[in-house]
C-alpha positions in Angstrom: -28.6 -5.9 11.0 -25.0 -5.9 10.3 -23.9 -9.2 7.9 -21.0 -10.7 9.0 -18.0 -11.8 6.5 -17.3 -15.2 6.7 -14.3 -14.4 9.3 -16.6 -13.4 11.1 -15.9 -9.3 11.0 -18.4 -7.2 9.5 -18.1 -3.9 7.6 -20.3 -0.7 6.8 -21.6 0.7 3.6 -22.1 4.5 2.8 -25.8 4.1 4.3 -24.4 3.1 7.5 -25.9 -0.6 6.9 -22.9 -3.3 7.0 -22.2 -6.1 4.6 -19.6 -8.5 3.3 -17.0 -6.6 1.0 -19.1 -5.3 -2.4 -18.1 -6.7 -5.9 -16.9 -10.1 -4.7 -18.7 -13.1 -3.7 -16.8 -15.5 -1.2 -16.8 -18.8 -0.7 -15.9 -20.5 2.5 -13.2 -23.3 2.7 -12.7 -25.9 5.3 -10.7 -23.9 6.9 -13.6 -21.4 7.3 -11.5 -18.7 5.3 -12.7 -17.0 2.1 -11.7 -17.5 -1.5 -12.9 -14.3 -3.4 -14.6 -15.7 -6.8 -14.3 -12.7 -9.5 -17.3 -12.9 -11.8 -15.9 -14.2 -15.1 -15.7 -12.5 -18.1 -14.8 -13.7 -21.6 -13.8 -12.5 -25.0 -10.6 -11.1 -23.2 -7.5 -11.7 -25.3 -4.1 -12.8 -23.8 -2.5 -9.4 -24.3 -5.9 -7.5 -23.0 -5.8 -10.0 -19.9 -1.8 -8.9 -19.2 -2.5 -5.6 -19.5 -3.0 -3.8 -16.1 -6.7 -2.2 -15.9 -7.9 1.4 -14.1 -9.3 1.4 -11.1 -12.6 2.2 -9.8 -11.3 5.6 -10.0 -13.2 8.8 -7.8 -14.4 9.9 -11.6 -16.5 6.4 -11.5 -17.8 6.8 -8.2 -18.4 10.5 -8.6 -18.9 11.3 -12.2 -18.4 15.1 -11.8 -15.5 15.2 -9.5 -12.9 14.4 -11.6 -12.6 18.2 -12.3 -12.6 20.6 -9.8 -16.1 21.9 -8.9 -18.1 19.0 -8.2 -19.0 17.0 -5.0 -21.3 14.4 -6.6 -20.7 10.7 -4.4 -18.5 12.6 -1.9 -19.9 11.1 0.7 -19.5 7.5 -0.9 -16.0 8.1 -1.7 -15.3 8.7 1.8 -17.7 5.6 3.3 -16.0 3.3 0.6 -12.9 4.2 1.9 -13.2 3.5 5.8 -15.7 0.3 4.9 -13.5 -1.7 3.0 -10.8 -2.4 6.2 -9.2 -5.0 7.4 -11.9 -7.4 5.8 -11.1 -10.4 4.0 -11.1 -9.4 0.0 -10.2 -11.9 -2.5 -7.3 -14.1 -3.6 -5.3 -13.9 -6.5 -2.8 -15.4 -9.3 1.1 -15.5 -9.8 3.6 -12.5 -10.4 6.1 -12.9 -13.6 9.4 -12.7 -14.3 12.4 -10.7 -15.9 16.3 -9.4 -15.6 18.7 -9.9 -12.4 18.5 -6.6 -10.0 21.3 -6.2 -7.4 23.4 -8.0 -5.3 23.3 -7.9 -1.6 25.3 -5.7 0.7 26.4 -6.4 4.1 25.6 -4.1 6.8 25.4 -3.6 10.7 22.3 -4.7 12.8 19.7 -2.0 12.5 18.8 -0.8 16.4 16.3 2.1 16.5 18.3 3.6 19.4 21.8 4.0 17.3 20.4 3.7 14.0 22.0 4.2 10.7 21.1 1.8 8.3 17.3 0.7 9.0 17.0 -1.1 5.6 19.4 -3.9 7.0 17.6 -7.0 7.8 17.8 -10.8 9.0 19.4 -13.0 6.2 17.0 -15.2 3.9 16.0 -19.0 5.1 13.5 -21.2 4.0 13.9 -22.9 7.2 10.3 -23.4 8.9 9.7 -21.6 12.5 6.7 -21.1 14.4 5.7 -18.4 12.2 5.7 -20.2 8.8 4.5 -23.5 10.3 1.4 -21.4 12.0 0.3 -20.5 8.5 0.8 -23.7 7.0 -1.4 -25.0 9.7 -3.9 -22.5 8.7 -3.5 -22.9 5.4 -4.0 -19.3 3.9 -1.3 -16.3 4.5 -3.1 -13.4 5.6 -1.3 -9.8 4.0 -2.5 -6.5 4.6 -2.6 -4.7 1.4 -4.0 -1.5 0.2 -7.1 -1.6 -2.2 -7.1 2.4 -3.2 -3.6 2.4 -4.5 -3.5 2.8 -8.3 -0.8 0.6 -9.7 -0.1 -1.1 -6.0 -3.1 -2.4 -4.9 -6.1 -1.7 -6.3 -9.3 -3.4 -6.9 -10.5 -3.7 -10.9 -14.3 -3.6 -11.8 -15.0 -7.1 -11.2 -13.6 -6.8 -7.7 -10.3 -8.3 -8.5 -7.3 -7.0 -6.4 -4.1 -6.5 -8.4 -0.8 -4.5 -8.4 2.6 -4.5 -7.8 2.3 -5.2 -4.0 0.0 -7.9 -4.5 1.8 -9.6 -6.7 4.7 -9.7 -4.2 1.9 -10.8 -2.1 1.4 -13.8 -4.1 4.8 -14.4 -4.8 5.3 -15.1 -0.7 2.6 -16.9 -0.3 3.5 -19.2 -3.4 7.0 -19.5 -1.5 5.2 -20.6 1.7 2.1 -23.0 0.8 3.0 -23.8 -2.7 0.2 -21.7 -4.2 -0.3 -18.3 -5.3 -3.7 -18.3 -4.4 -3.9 -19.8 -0.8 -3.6 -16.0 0.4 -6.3 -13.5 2.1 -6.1 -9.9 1.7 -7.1 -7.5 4.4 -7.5 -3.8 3.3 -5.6 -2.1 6.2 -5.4 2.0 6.7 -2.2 3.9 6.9 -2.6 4.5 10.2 -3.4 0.5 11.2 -1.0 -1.0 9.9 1.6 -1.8 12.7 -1.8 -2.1 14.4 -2.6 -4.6 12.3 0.6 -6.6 12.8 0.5 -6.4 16.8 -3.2 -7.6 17.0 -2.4 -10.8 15.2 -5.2 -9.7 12.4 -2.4 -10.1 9.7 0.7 -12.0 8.9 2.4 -9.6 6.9 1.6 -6.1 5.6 3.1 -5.3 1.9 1.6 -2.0 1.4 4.2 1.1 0.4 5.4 1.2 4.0 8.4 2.9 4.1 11.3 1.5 6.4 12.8 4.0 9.4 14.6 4.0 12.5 11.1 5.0 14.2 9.1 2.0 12.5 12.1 -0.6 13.2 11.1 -0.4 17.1 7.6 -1.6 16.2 7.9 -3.9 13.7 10.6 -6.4 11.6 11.1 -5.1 8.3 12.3 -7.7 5.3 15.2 -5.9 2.7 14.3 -3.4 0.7 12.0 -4.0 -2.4 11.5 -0.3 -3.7 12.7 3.0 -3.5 11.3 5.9 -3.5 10.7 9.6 -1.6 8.4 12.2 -0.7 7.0 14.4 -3.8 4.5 17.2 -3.6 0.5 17.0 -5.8 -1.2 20.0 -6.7 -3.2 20.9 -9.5 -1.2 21.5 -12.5 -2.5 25.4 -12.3 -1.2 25.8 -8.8 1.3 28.6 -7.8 2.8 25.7 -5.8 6.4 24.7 -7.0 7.4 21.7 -4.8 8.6 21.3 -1.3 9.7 24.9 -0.5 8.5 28.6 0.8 5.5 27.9 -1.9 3.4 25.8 0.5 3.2 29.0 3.2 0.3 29.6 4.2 -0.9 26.5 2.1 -3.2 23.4 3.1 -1.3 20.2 2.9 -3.0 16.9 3.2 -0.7 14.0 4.5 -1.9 10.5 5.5 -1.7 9.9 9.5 1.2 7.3 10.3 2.8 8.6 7.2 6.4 9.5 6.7 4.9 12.2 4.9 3.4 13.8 7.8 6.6 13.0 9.4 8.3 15.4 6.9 6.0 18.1 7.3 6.7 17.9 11.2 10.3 18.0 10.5 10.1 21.1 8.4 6.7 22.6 7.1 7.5 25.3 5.0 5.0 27.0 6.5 2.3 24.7 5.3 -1.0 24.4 7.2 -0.7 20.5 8.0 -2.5 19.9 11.5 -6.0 19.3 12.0 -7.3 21.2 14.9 -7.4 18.8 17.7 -4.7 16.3 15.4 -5.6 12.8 16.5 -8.0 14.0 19.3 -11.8 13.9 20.2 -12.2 16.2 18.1 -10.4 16.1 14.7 -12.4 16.2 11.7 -9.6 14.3 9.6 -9.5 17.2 6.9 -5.7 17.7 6.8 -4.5 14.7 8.2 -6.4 11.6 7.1 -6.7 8.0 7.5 -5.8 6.6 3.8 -4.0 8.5 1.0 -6.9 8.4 -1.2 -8.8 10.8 1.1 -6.1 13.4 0.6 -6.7 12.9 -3.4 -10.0 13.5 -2.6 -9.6 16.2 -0.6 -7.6 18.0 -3.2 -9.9 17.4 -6.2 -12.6 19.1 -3.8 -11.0 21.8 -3.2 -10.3 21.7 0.4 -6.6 21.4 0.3 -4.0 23.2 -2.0 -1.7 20.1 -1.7 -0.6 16.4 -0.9 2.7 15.3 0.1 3.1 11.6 -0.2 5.5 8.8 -1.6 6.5 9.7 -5.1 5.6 6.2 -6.8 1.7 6.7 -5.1 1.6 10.0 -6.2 2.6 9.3 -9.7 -0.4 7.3 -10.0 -2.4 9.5 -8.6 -1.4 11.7 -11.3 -2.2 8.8 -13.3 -5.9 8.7 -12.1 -6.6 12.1 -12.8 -4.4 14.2 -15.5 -5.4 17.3 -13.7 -2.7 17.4 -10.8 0.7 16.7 -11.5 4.4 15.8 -9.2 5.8 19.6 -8.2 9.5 19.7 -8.0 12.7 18.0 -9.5 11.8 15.1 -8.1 11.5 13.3 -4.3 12.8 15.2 -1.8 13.9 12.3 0.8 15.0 8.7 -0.3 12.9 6.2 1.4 12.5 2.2 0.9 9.7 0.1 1.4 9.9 -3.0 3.0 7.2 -5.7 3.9 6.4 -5.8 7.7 5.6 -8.2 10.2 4.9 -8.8 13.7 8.5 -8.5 16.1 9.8 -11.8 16.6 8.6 -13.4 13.8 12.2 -13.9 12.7 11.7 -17.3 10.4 8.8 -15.3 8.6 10.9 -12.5 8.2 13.6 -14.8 6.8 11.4 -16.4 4.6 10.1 -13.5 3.3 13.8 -12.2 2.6 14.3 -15.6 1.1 11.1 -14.4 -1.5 12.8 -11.1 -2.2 16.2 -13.0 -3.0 15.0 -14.9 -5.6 12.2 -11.9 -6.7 15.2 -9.5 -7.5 16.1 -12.3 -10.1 13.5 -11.8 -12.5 9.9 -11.1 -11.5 10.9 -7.9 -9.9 11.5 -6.2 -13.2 8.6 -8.0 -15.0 5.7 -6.4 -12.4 7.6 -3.2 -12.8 7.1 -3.2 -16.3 3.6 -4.4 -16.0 2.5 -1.8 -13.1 4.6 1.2 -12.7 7.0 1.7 -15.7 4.5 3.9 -17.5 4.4 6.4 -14.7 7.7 5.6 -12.8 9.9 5.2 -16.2 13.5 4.8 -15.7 14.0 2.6 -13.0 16.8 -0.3 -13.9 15.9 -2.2 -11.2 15.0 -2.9 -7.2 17.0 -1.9 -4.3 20.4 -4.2 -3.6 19.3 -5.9 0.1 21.0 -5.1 3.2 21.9 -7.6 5.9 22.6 -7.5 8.8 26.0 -9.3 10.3 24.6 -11.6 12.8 
């Protein structure tokens, strides 16, 4: 029978069965939300407890697949994947702090329909509007977040979520109810995400999304807080050479909803980057798939020759298995990601701005440091925000 979470949604395992998210146990409050409760450890020291731990990688679920012939726990990998969505996971503890970034720069308002400067947004409040005081009523922010993403958001052995988007996570929800901790996280797939906003079943999503002119018509981005682009991930032996006439003929995995798939539509190379029946009845999600991990999945089994994402998830991708490795000089768009939330939600979106202000001040370069500067090494710091003149 499925188990229901304490929100009252349910999930599936790899057996088909459903149950309340694995590797954390949840407590309800009075509010009937869930407080993830991490089992404890000890003996950690202070430096070993700062220091950011690897994932449940694929070579952990599936010893053997970490090279390139074997399929052992394929079929968990891919049932872990779609369970753990949009389901309560855990709550967690405050982002640092370090060096000034950027200052702000003024710009036009961002329209989809004439649009040249998307990364523009509202200018930072901490005023209270129906948004902000609907959560304080509730009394927990609720973020969509991803749980696969090495170095973003990930999930430790002990269940734990951490990474640099959930520490920005925190960070807001510290801003809003005073405490780093009053926040839920919802794993959400690529391809939910402005679903997830529109359906009420988050306040916020700060996973990687990339702000566009498309995305700006769907939902209200904050400023920018990272940059980034679109990189090509092969195996380190491949023929492939980056974006270019080496991906003819190739298979290219790209997540759905992606501005990755977006680039392949724009110009291919000749890549092989449509399932049959794309988005249809009938397609099998081999090429295009719901959640970037699946493409990583997909490439260490063989059955693509290729992934085009973000640079800053495939670098930890690379990270996760020393195997496959970035092809090219470098990105070959410049994109920024932005937190997202539901149009019209223009206090929250000014709060959140509000968050970033004071984040580009100092924490931003500390969870850089902590989360990405091993495999993303010289950055100087985040994105100066864009406003718009309103």
């Amino acid at each position: 029978m499925p188990g229901a979470t304490p929100d009252g949604t349910t999930k599936a395992t790899p057996g088909g069965t459903t149950s309340a998210a694995p590797d954390i146990t949840t407590n309800a409050s009075p509010d009937g939300t869930t407080n993830a409760t991490p089992q404890a450890k000890t003996g950690a020291t202070a430096a070993e407890a700062a220091r950011p731990r690897r994932p449940h990688r694929i070579g952990h679920l599936a010893p053997r697949l970490r090279g390139w012939g074997g399929v052992a726990g394929m079929a968990a990998v891919c049932a872990l994947t779609a369970a753990l969505t949009l389901l309560p996971l855990s709550r967690g503890g405050p982002p640092g702090g370090a060096p000034p970034g950027a200052g702000p720069a003024a710009a036009p308002p961002a329209k989809a329909d004439d649009c040249t400067s998307p990364e523009a947004s509202l200018r930072p409040s901490s005023a209270d509007g129906p948004a902000i005081e609907e959560i304080k009523r509730r009394g927990r922010l609720i973020v969509g977040i991803d749980q696969n993403s090495y170095r973003w958001g990930y999930r430790r052995a002990d269940g734990e979520l951490e990474g640099f988007d959930i520490d920005l996570a925190r960070a807001i929800a510290r801003d809003i109810l005073g405490d780093p901790e009053k926040i839920i996280f919802r794993a959400v797939p690529t391809n939910r995400r402005i679903a997830a906003l529109d359906n009420g079943t988050v306040d916020l999503v700060v996973r990687t999304m990339t702000i566009n002119c498309a995305r700006i018509k769907q939902v209200a981005f904050s400023t920018a807080y990272f940059r980034t682009g679109q990189q090509v991930l092969a195996p380190r032996q491949s023929p492939i050479t980056g974006f270019d006439d080496s991906l003819k003929g190739r298979r290219v995995c790209s997540a759905e909803g992606s501005t990755a798939y977006d680039a392949l539509e724009k110009d291919s190379h000749g890549a092989l980057f449509r399932d049959e029946d794309d988005d249809g009845p009938g397609d099998r999600n081999r090429l295009t798939v719901p959640n970037q991990l699946d493409c990583l999945v997909r490439l260490q089994l063989g059955e693509v020759d290729a992934v085009v994402t973000d640079a800053a998830l495939a670098a930890g991708q690379a990270a996760q298995d020393p195997s496959v490795e970035l092809k090219g000089d470098g990105p070959f768009t410049t994109e920024y990601y932005g937190v997202a939330a539901r149009l019209g939600r223009d206090d929250l979106v000014r709060r959140v701005n509000k968050v970033l202000e004071q984040y580009r001040a100092g924490p931003w370069t500390q969870a850089y440091v902590k989360w990405l500067k091993e495999d993303l090494p010289g950055i100087t710091g985040p994105p100066a925000p864009k406003y718009r003149e309103d």
